[in-house]
N, C-alpha and C positions, 0 to 999 in steps of 0.2 A: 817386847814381843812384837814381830811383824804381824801385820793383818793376814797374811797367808798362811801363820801357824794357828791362827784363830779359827780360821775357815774349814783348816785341815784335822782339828780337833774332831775324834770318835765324841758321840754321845753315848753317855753310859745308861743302863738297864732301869734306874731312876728313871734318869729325863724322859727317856723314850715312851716307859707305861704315863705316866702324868702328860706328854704330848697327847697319850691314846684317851685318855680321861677327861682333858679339856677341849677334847675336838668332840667329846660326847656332850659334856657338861654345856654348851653352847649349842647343841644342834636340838633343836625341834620339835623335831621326829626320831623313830627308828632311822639309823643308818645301813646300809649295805656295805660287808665286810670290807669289800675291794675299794669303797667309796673312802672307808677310814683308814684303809690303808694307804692309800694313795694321797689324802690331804694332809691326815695328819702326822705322819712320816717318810723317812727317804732310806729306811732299809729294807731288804730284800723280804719278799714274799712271806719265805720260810721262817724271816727272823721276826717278822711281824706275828707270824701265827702261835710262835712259842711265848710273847708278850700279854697275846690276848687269852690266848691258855690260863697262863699266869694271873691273869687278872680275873677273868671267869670262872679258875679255883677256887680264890677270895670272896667269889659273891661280888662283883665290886662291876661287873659288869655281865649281861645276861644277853644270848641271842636266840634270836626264835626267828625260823625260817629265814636264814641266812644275814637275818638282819640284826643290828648292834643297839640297845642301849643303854646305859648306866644305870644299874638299879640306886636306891635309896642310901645303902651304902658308900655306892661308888662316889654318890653325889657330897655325902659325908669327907671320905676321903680326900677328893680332890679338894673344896674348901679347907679342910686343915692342912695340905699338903702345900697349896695356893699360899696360905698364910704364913704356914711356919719355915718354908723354903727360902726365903730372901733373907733370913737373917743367919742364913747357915752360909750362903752365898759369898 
């Protein structure tokens, strides 16, 4: 496989919510929506907001006055997801 079909690979619905959950799991503080959207991913706007949807149904992340952070769960989650993803890999 050339390095430009690596490059050129979609990220799928997985990777993307666990990019959204380790960029929380690491931060802080509250983040700002556009803040997490813009670090810790590279799809559009729209396709970010149906993500975080997704994950704010679950309980797995919670925002309050525009700002993002992982609740109790979320932080659950990501650790077993962390763990048990590299051997599926």
């Amino acid at each position: 496989m050339r390095c430009s079909e690596i490059t050129n690979k979609r990220k799928g619905a997985v990777q993307i919510r666990f990019e959204i959950l380790e960029f929380l799991f690491f931060s802080d503080k509250k983040q700002l929506r556009t803040h997490v959207w813009r670090k810790a991913t590279d799809v559009s706007y729209d396709d970010f907001l149906k993500y975080l949807i997704y994950l704010k149904n679950r309980g797995f992340i919670e925002e309050i006055q525009g700002c993002l952070l992982l609740t109790i769960e979320g932080r659950k989650i990501y650790t077993n997801l962390r763990d048990f993803l590299p051997s599926l890999l």
